[in-house]
C-alpha positions in Angstrom: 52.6 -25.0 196.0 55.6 -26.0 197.8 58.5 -23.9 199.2 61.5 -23.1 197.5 64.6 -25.5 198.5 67.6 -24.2 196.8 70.1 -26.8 198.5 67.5 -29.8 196.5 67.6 -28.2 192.8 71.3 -27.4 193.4 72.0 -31.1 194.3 70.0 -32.4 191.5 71.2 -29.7 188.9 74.9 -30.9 189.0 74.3 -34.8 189.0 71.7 -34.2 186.3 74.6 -32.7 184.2 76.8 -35.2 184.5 74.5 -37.9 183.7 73.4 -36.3 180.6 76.8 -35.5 179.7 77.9 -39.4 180.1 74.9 -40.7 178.4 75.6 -38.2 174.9 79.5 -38.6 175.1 78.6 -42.6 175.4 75.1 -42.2 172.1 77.7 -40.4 170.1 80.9 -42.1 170.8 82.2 -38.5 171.6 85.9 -38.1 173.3 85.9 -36.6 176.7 86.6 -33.3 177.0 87.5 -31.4 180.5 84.6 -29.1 181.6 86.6 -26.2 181.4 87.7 -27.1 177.9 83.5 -27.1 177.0 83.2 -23.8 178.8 85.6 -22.3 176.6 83.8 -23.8 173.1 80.1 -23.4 174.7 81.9 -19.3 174.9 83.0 -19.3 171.2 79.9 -20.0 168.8 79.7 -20.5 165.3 82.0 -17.1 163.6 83.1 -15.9 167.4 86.4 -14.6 167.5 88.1 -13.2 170.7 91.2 -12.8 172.9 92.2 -15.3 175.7 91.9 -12.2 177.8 88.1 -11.6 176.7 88.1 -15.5 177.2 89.5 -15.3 181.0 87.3 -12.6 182.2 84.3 -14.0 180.3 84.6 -17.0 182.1 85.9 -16.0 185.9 88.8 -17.6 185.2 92.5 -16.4 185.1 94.6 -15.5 182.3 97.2 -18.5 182.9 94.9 -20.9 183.4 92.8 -19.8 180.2 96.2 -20.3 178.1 97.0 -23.4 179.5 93.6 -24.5 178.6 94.5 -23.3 175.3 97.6 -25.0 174.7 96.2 -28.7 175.2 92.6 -27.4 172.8 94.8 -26.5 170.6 96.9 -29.6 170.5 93.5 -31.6 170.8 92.2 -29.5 167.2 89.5 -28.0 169.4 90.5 -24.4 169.0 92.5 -22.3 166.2 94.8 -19.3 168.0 95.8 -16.5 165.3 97.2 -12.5 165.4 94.7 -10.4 165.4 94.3 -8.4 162.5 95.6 -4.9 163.0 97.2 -5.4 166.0 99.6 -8.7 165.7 100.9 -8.3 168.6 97.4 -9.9 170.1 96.0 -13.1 169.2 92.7 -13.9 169.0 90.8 -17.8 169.2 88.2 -19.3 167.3 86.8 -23.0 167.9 87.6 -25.6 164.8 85.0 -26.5 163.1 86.0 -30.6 164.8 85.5 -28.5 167.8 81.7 -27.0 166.9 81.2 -30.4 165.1 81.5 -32.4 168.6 78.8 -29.7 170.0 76.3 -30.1 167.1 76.4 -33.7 168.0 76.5 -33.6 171.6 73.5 -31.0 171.3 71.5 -33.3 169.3 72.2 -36.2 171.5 71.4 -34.4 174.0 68.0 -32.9 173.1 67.0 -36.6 172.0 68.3 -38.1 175.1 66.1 -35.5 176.9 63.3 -36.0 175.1 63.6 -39.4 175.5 63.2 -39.5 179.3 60.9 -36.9 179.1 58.2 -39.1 177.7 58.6 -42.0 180.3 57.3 -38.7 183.1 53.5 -38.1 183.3 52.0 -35.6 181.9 51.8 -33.4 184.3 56.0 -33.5 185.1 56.5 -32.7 181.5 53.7 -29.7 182.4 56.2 -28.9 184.8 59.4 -29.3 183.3 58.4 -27.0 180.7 57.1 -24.5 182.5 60.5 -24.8 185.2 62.8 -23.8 181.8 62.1 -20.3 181.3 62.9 -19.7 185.2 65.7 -22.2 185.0 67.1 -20.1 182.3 67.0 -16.6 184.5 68.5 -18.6 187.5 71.9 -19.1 185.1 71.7 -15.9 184.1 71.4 -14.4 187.3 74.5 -16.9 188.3 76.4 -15.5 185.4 76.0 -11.8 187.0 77.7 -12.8 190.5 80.6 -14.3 189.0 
């Protein structure tokens, strides 16, 4: 079993993003949308509804830069900005269906593109790709924590 090199998966994980991020956009004729922009959709599923505050600590990023962000989604149809109930004084944000629409599709696409490439490996890499997700999985969420 080999050693642990951090500074390898790192410089994989990030290319490997963006290559499967380009090849859905490009399968599903998707638009581009800004990373942060996806951040801020992949943080509102299906029915979640929450403040640009919730948003900006949620995310590590700050409040200005969150409602920026929201502005252009919201110009773009990608997110829905309301008062809160109770309390209009607050808004709240929801993605648009459009905006969870683009996801289902860029999920699927990207599952099958996956999958795909998965069964041009051997065997044994798609042994060890499968077994590598579960840890994978813990390593975000462990990345999530330090932010």
């Amino acid at each position: 079993m080999s050693e642990f090199d951090a500074a390898r998966l790192a410089a994989v994980i990030s290319p490997l993003r963006r290559t499967l991020l380009a090849a859905a956009r490009a399968a599903e004729h998707l638009p581009e949308i800004p990373d942060a922009q996806i951040e801020i959709i992949r943080a509102l599923p299906r029915g979640a509804v929450t403040t640009p505050g919730e948003l900006a600590d949620r995310l590590g990023l700050s409040r200005p830069a969150v409602s920026n962000l929201l502005t252009a989604m919201e110009t773009a149809g990608l997110v829905e900005r309301r008062p809160r109930p109770g309390n209009r004084r607050q808004v709240e944000v929801l993605a648009t269906a459009k905006a969870l629409n683009l996801f289902d599709r860029f999920d699927l696409a990207s599952g099958d593109l996956v999958a795909y490439a998965a069964a041009t490996l051997t065997a044994a890499d798609r042994a060890a790709l499968a077994a590598a997700v579960p840890a994978l999985e813990r390593l975000r969420d462990a990345l999530t924590e330090q932010r």
